[in-house]
N, C-alpha and C positions, 0 to 999 in steps of 0.2 A: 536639489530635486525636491519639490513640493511636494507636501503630500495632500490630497483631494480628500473631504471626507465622504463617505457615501458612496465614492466611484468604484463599483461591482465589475468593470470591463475585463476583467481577468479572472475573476471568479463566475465561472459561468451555473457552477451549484447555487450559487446564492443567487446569481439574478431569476431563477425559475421562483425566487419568493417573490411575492407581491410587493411584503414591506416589510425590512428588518428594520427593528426595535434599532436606535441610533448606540445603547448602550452592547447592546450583540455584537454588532459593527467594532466599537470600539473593543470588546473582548475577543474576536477575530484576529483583530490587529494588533493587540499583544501578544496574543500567540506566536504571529507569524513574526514578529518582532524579537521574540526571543528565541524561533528556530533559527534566526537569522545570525543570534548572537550567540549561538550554539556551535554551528556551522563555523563561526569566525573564530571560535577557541578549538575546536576540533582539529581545525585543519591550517593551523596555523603553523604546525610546522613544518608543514610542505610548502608554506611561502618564506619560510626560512631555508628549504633545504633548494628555492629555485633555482641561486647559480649551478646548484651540484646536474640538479637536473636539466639544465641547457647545457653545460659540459658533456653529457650522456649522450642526449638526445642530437647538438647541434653542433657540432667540435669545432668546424670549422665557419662559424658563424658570432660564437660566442663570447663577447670582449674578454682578455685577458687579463684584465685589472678586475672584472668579478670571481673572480677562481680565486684560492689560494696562492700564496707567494710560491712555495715550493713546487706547483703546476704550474706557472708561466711558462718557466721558459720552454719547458716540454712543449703546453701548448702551441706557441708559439711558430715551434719549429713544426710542428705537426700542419698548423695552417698553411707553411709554408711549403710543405711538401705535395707537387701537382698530383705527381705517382697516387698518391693514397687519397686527395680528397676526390681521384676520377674514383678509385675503388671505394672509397664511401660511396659514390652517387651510384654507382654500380648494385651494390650490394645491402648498403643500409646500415640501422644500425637493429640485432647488436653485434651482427656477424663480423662486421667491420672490425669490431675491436679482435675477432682472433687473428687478424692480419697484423696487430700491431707488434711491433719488436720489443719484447721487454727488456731487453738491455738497451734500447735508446727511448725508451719511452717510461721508464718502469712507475715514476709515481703518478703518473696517467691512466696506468695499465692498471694499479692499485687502488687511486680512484675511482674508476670505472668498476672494477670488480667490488668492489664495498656499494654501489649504489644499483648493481647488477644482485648481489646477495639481500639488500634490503627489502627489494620486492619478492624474492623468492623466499624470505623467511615470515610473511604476511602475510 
């Protein structure tokens, strides 16, 4: 992605200026260069914590080789099961998971409840 100098088209404050000085411009552009790089240290590990959150959000959508070894086969079988992905579509998430068995499901149940508790304690 190039970057254009000068091009205001998304800054609609600044184009009401007649003419920004070329060195404002470029102090602009570091700012916004290092909220950008801010942003990307901030939240960087909610793109570490994505598989957990496609497992939550997507169960029966979510390749089984990004999870954890010890949720496969769980997963797995859960994919598998028609019964429960019509009640997921049914009902959603996160209500779905009180339908799940914890004794056939349980480190599923336990994943889910650990990424269920992370939002609630933020």
């Amino acid at each position: 992605m190039g970057r254009t100098v000068g091009n205001l088209a998304y800054f609609l404050s600044l184009q009401v200026v007649s003419e920004v000085e070329a060195q404002r411009l470029k102090d602009y552009a570091d700012v916004v260069s290092e909220l950008l790089a801010e942003f990307d240290r901030r939240f960087q590990e909610f793109k570490d914590l994505e598989p957990q959150f496609a497992l939550f959000a997507i169960p029966f959508a979510v390749d089984a080789e990004s999870v954890s070894e010890e949720v496969q086969i769980e997963l797995l079988n859960l994919q598998c099961d028609t019964v429960l992905k019509e009640k997921y579509t049914d009902i959603g998430v996160p209500e779905f998971y009180t339908f799940l068995s914890r004794q056939k499901y349980p480190k599923l149940v336990s994943a889910v409840a650990e990424m269920m508790a992370m939002f609630g304690s933020t």
